[in-house]
C-alpha positions in Angstrom: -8.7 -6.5 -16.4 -10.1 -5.5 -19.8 -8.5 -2.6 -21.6 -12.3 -0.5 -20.8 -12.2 -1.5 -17.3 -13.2 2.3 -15.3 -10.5 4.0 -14.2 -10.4 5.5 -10.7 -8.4 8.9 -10.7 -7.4 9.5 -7.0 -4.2 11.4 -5.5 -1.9 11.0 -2.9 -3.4 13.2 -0.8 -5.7 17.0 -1.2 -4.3 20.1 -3.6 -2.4 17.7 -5.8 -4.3 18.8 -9.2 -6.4 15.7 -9.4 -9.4 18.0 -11.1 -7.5 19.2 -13.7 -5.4 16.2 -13.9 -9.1 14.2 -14.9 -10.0 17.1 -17.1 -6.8 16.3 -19.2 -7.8 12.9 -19.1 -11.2 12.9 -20.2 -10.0 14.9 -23.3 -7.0 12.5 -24.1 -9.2 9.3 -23.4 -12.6 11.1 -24.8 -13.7 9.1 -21.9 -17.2 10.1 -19.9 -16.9 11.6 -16.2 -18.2 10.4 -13.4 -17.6 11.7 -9.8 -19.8 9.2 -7.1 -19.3 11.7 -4.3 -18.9 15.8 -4.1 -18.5 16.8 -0.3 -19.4 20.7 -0.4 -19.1 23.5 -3.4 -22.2 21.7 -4.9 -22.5 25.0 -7.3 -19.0 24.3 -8.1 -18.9 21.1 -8.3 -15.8 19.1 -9.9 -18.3 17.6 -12.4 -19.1 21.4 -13.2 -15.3 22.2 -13.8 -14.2 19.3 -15.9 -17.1 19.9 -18.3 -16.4 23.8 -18.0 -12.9 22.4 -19.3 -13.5 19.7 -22.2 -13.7 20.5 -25.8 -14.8 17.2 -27.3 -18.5 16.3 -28.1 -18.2 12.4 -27.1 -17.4 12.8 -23.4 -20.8 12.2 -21.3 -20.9 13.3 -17.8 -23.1 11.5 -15.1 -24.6 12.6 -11.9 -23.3 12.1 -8.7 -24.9 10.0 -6.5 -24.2 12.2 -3.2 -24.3 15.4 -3.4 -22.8 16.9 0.0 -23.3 20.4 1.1 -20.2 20.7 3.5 -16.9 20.7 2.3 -15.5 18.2 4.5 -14.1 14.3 4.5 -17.3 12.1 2.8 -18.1 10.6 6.0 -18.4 14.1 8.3 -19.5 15.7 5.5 -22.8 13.0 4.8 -23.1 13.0 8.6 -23.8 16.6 9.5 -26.1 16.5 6.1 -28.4 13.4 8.1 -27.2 11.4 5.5 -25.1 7.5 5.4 -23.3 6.4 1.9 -24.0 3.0 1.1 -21.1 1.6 -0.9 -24.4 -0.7 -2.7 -26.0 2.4 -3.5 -22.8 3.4 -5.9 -22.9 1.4 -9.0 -20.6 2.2 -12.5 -23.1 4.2 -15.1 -24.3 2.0 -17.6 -21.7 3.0 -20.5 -19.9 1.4 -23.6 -17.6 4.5 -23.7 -13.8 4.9 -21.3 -15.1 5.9 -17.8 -13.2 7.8 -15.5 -14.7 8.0 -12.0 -12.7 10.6 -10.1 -12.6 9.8 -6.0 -12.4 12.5 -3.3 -8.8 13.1 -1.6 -6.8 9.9 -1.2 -7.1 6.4 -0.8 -7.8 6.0 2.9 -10.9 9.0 3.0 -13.7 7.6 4.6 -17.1 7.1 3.2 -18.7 6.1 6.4 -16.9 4.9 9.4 -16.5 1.3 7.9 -15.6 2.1 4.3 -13.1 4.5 2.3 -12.4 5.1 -1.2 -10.3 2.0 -1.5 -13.1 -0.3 -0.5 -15.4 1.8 -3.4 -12.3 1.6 -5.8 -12.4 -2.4 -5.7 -16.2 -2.4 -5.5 -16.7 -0.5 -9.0 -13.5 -2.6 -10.3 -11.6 -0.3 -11.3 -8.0 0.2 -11.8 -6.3 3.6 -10.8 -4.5 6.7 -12.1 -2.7 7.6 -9.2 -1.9 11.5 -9.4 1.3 12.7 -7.7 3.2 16.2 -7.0 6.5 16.5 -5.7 6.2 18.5 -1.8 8.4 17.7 1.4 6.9 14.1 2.1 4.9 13.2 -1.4 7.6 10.0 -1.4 5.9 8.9 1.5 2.3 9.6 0.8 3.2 8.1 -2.9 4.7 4.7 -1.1 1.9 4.1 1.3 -0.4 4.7 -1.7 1.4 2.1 -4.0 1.6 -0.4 -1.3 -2.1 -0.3 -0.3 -2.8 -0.5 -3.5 -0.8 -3.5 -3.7 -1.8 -5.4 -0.5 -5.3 -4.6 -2.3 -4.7 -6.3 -5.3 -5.8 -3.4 -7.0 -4.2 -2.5 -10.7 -2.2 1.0 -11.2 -3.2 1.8 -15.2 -0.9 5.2 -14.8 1.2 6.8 -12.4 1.3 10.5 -13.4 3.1 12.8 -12.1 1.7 16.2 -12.5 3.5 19.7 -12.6 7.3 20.2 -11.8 9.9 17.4 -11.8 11.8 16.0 -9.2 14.1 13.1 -10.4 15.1 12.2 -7.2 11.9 11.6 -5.6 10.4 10.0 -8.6 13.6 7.4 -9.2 13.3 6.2 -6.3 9.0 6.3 -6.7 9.5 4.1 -10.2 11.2 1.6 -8.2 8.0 0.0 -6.2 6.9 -3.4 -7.9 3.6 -1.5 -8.4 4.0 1.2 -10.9 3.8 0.0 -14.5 2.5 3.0 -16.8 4.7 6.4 -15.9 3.4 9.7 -17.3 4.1 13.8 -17.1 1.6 16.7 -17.2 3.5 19.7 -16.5 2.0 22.9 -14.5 -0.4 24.9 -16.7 0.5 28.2 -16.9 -3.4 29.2 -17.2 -6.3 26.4 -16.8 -9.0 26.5 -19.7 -10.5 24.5 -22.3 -7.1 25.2 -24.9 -4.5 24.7 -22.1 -6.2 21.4 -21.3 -6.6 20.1 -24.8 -3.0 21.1 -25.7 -2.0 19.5 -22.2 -3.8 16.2 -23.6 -2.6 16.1 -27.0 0.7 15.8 -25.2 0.0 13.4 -23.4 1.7 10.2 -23.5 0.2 6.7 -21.7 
């Protein structure tokens, strides 16, 4: 792929920072946002919080294209709001600038009850930041992700793992065929505009 192909940001599962992980992203890349789907917290949205959290003037920020009022999986979620998403419907901004398009949950959520984000990931050709935190059974969720991934044929720009370090987990994480870029964002102490900037001037990819 080109070196401004979009790059998906999606985690290895829920709670593993992926928000703030993009925020830090979009300040290091000065990249534009884009986030196709928001189930629920629409006046909270994670398009609200990135912006909330960038300093730079160049990053642009899109509108979703669903907007979901229950804070559920996409598919329930678009459901209960008498809604389907059409994967056609989804289509990457018109933008000469990095984009980062930042998915909901992990690779297998489903959109509707044919498609998940995988399907939208290779339909926007993109290649993925996969984000990872060490818990009881992130190995597993990180493997399964890599291998889809794989199977997929779909590119990993960046594997970053984000807040404490584990060396065990992650040597034996490095070792899948698939990882090629490796990067660190440690746990923020607080989360605003400053920690995120420092966090992305530190930031190596």
């Amino acid at each position: 792929m080109q070196d401004n192909a979009p790059l998906f940001v999606t985690g290895i599962g829920t709670d593993v920072g992926k928000t703030i992980v993009t925020a830090i992203l979009v300040e290091y890349f000065k990249a534009d946002y884009w986030k196709p789907v928001q189930s629920g917290d629409l006046d909270n949205s994670d398009t609200m919080k990135v912006q909330r959290l960038i300093s730079n003037s160049t990053s642009k920020f899109y509108p979703e294209v669903y907007r979901l009022t229950q804070p559920f999986s996409p598919h329930k979620s678009a459901d209960l709001d008498g809604v389907e998403i059409d994967l056609d419907k989804i289509n990457v901004p018109d933008t000469a600038n990095r984009l980062l398009i930042e998915g909901a949950g992990g690779l297998m959520v489903p959109l509707n009850y044919q498609e998940t984000i995988v399907d939208l990931i290779q339909k926007l050709n993109a290649e993925v930041i996969l984000v990872v935190r060490h818990y009881l059974g992130s190995i597993n969720h990180t493997l399964l992700s890599l291998e889809l991934l794989q199977q997929k044929k779909i590119k990993v720009h960046t594997l970053i793992f984000n807040g404490h370090i584990d060396e065990y987990s992650e040597q034996i994480i490095k070792q899948h065929p698939a990882v090629g870029r490796v990067a660190y964002i440690p746990e923020l102490t607080a989360v605003n505009p400053e920690t995120v900037k420092q966090a992305a001037a530190k930031l190596v990819i």
